[in-house]
C-alpha positions as CSV (number, residue, x, y, z in Angstrom):
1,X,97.2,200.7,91.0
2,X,100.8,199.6,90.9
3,X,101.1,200.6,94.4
4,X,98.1,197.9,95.5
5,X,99.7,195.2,92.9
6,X,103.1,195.4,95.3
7,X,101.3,195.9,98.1
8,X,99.3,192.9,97.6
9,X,102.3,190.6,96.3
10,X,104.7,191.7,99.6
11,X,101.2,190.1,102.0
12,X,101.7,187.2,99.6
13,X,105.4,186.8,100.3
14,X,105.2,187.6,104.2
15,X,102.3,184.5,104.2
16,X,104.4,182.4,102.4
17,X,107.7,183.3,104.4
18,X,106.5,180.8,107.4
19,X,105.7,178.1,105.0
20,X,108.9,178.3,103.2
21,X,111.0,178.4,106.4
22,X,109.0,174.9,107.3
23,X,110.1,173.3,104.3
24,X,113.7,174.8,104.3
25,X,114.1,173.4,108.2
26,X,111.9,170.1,107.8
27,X,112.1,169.5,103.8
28,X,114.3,166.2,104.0
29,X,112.1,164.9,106.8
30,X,109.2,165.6,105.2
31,X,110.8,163.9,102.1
32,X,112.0,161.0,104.3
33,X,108.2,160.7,105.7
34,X,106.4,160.7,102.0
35,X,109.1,157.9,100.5
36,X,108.4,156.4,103.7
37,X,105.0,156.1,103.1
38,X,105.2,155.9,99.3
39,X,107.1,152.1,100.0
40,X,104.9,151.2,102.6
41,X,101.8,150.9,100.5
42,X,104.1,149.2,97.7
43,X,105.2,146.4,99.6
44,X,103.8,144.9,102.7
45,X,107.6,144.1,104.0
46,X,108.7,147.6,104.2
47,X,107.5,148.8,107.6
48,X,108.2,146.0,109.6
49,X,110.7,146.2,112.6
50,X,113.5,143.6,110.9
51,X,113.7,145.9,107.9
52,X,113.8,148.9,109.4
53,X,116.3,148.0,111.7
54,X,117.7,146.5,108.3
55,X,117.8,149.9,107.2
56,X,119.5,151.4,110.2
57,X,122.5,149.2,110.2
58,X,122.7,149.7,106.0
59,X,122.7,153.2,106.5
60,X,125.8,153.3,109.0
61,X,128.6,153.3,107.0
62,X,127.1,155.9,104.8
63,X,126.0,158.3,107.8
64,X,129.9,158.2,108.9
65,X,131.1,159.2,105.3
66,X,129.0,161.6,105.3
67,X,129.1,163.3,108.7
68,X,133.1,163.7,107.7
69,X,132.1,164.9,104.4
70,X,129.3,167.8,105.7
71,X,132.3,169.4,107.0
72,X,134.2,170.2,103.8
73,X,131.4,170.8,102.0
74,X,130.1,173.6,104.4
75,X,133.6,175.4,103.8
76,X,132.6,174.7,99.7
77,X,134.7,172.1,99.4
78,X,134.5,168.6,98.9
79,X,136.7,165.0,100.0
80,X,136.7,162.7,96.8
81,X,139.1,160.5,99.6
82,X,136.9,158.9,101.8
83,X,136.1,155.9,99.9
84,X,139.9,154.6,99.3
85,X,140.8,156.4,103.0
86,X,138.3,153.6,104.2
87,X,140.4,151.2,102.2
88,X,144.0,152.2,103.0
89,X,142.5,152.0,107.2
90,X,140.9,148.8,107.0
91,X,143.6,147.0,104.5
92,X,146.6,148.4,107.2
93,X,143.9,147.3,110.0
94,X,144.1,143.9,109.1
95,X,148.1,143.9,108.2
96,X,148.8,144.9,112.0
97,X,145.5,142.7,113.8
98,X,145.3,139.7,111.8
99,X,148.6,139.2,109.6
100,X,151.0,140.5,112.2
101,X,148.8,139.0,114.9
102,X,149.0,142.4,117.0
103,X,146.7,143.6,119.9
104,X,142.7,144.9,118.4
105,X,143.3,147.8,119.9
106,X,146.1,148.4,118.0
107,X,144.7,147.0,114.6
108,X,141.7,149.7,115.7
109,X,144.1,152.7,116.7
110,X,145.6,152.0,113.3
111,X,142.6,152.1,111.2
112,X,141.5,155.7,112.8
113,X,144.8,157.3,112.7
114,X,145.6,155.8,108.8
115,X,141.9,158.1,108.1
116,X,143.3,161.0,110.1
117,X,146.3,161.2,108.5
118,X,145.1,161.1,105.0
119,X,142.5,163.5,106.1
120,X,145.6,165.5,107.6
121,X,147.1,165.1,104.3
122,X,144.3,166.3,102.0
123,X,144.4,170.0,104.5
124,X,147.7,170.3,104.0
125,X,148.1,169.9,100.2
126,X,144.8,173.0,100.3
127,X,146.5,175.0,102.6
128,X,150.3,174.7,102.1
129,X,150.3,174.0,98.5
130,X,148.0,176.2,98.0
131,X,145.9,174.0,95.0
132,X,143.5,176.0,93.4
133,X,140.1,173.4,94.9
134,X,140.2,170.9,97.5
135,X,138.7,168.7,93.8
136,X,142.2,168.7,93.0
137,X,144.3,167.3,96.3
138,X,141.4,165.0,97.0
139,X,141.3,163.6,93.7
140,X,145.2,162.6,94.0
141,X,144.9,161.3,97.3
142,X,142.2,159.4,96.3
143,X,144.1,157.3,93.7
144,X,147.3,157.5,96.1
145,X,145.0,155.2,99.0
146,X,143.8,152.7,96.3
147,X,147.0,152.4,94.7
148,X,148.8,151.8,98.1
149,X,145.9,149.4,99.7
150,X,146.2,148.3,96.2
151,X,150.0,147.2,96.1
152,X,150.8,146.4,100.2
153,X,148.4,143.3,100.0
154,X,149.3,142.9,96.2
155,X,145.4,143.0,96.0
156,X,144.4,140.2,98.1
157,X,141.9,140.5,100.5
158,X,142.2,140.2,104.6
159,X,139.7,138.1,106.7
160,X,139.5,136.5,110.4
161,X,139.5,139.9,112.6
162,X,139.2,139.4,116.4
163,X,136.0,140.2,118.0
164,X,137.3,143.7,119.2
165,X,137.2,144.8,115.6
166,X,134.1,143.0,114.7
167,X,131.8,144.4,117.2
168,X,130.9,147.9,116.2
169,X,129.4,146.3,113.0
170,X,128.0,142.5,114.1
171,X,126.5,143.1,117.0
172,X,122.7,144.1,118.5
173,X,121.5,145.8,121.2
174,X,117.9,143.9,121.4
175,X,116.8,144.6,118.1
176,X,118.8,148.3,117.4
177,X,122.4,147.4,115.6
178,X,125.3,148.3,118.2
179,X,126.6,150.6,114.9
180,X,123.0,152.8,114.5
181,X,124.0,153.4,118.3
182,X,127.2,154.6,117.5
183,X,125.7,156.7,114.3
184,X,123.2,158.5,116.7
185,X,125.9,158.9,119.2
186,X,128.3,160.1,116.4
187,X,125.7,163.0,115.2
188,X,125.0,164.3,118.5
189,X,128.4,165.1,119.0
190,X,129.1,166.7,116.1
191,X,125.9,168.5,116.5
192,X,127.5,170.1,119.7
193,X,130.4,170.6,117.8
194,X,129.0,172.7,114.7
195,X,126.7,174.6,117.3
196,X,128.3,175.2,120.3
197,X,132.3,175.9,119.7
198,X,134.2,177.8,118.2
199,X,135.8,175.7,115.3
200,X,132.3,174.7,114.3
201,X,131.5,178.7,113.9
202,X,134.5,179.2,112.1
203,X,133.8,176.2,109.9
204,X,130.0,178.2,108.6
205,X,131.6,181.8,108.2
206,X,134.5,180.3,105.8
207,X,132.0,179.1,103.7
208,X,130.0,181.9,103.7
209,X,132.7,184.2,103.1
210,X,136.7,183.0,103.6
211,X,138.0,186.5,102.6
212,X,135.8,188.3,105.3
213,X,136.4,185.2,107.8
214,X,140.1,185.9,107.2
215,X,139.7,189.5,107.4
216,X,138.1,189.0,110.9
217,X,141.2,186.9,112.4
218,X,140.4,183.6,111.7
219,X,142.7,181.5,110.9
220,X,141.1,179.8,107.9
221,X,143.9,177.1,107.1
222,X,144.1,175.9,110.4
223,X,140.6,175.3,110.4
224,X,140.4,174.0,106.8
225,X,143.2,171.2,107.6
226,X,140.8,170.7,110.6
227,X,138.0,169.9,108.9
228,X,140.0,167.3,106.5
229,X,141.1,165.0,109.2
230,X,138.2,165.1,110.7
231,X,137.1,163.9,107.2
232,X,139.6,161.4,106.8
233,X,138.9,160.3,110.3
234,X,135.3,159.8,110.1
235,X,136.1,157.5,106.8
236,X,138.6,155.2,109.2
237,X,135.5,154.8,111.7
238,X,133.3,154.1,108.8
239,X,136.1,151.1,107.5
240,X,136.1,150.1,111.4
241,X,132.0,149.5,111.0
242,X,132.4,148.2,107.3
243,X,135.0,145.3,108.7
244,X,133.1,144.0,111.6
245,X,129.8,143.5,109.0
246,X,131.6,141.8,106.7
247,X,134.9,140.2,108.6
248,X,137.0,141.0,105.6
249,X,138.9,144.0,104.3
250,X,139.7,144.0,101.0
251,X,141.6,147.1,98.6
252,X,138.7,147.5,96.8
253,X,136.4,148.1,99.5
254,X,135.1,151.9,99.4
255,X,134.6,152.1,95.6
256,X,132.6,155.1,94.5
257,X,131.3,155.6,98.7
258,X,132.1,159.3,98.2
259,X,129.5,159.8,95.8
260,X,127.1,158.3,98.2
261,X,128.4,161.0,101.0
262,X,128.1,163.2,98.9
263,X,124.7,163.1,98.3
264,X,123.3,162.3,101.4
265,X,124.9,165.7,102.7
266,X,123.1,167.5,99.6
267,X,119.9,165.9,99.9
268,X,120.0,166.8,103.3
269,X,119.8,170.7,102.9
270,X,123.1,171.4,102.1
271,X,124.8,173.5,99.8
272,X,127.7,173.2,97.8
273,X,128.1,176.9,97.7
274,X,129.3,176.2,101.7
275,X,127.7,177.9,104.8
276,X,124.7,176.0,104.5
277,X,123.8,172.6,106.1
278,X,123.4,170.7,109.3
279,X,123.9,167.5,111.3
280,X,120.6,165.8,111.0
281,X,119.7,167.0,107.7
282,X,122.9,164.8,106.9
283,X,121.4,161.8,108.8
284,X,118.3,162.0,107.5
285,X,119.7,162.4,103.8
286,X,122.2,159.2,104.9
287,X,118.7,157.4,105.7
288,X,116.5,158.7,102.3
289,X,119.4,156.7,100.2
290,X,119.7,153.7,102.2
291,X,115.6,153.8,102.2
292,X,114.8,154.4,99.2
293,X,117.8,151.5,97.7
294,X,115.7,148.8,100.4
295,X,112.8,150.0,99.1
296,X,113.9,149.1,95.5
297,X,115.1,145.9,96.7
298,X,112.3,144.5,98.5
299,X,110.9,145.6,94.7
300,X,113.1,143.7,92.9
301,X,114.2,147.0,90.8
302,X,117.5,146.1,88.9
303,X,120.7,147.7,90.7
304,X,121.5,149.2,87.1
305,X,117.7,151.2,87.4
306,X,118.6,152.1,91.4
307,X,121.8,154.2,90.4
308,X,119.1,155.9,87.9
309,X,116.6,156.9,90.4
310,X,119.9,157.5,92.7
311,X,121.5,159.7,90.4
312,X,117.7,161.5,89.9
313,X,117.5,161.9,93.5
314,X,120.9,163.6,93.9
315,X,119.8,166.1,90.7
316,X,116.7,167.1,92.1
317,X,118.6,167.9,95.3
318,X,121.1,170.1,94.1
319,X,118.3,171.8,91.9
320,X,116.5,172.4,95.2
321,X,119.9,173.8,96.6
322,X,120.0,176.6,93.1
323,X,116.6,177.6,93.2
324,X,117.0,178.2,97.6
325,X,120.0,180.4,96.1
326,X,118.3,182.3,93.8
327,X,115.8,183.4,95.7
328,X,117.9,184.4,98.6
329,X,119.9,186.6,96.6
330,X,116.7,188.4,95.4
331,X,115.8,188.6,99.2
């Protein structure tokens, strides 16, 4: 009798097995789809081609954050940086384009290599230093960018960028915003990355294991001080896009972004435990947030009750992540 009850309960698990892989591949999408659809019956505005293409240029800066953050966070670690890395590039951005009066393409090369190098930073004080979590060095450097975009412009803001700078985030391509363009661009890239070389393998076996990745030759804190610029970089790009929206940098700007990073990667499939995630289920957890905060908007929730539901969303994610856990350790 026992024999039939596991018998029958293994045909019940091989059934389920393609229905589970479906929602572990497609589960954001699918998510993306139903809030989608959810909104649309709420409020006759939502699926209209202005607001969606609304939602594609409110979901840029986020997608950049986060496309630099999937990367630490697939090592299981984390950048608490980016948001006053975006700061420090855009407040030195408009020190060398618009107070100094230099070239754009200087002001631009600035603003990416300030990210790098903070990113650079943040890998070395893991690796070198040898901090027990990347929570720790990303937490200082954090506070170190604000403070220093903070006291250079003795907290005054910077406005008047050149057109050069401008572009990425002001302009259209018909309807489609130049800096969706750039997103899409962005992903596919690191898509090819992650998939197809050999960094980007050495990035998932780190965080599935870094003591067998070292073991196998890998050279884990080359590739972990990798993974951090390109972090830091990705939040330089993101100030780029953020400046040309707005035509104004200002030490503040950034404030609390990393959280939003944070949890697009996570509701996008990843896991915090590292090894686990991908490229578009980044995007598409980048486009749930800024979706489901337009979707609040155009019903006039209160900003106060949108960091609620927010903050829901993100717990219900990471729950999601455990339970996938769980049952792949009993597997």
């Amino acid at each position: 009798m026992s024999q039939v009850v596991i018998q029958t309960e293994n045909e019940v698990t091989k059934k389920n097995r393609p229905l589970k892989k479906l929602l572990s591949k497609f589960g954001p999408l699918i998510g993306l789809v139903l809030l989608s659809s959810v909104l649309t019956l709420l409020s006759d505005k939502f699926l209209t081609v202005n607001n969606i293409m609304n939602i594609a240029r409110q979901s840029t800066i986020n997608a950049l954050l986060a496309i630099g953050m999937l990367l630490p966070i697939l090592t299981a670690g984390i950048d608490l940086s980016v948001g006053s890395v975006l700061a420090i590039s855009v407040m030195f951005m408009g020190i060398v384009s618009v107070n100094l009066g230099m070239s754009p393409i200087v002001g631009i090369l600035v603003c990416l290599l300030m990210g790098a190098g903070f990113g650079w930073l943040n890998g070395i004080l893991l690796t070198k230093l040898r901090l027990p979590h990347p929570f720790i060095s990303t937490l200082g450097t954090m506070n170190i960018a604000r403070g220093i975009a903070l006291i250079v412009t003795a907290a005054a803001p910077i406005a008047g960028f050149p057109y050069m700078i401008q572009f990425l985030g002001r302009e259209f391509v018909g309807p489609i915003p130049v800096s969706f363009l750039l997103v899409i661009v962005v992903y596919v890239i690191f898509h090819i990355f992650l998939t197809r070389t050999q960094t980007g393998r050495y990035i998932y076996a780190i965080g599935g294991n870094p003591e067998a990745a070292r073991l196998s030759g890998i050279n884990v804190d080359r590739v972990l001080i990798i993974v951090y610029t390109i972090s830091g970089l990705m939040a330089g790009l993101a100030g780029l896009v953020m400046v040309g929206r707005v035509n104004s940098a200002f030490p503040l700007a950034g404030l609390s972004y990393e959280l939003d990073a944070i949890a697009a990667v996570i509701i996008g499939g990843a896991s915090f435990l590292g090894g686990v995630g991908t490229v578009w289920g980044t995007l598409i957890g980048a486009l749930i947030i800024a979706v489901l905060r337009n979707g609040l908007n155009l019903l006039n929730v209160s900003a106060d009750f949108q960091m609620t539901v927010i903050g829901a969303v993100i717990i219900a994610a990471v729950y999601v992540d455990v339970l996938r856990q769980r049952k792949s350790k009993k597997s």
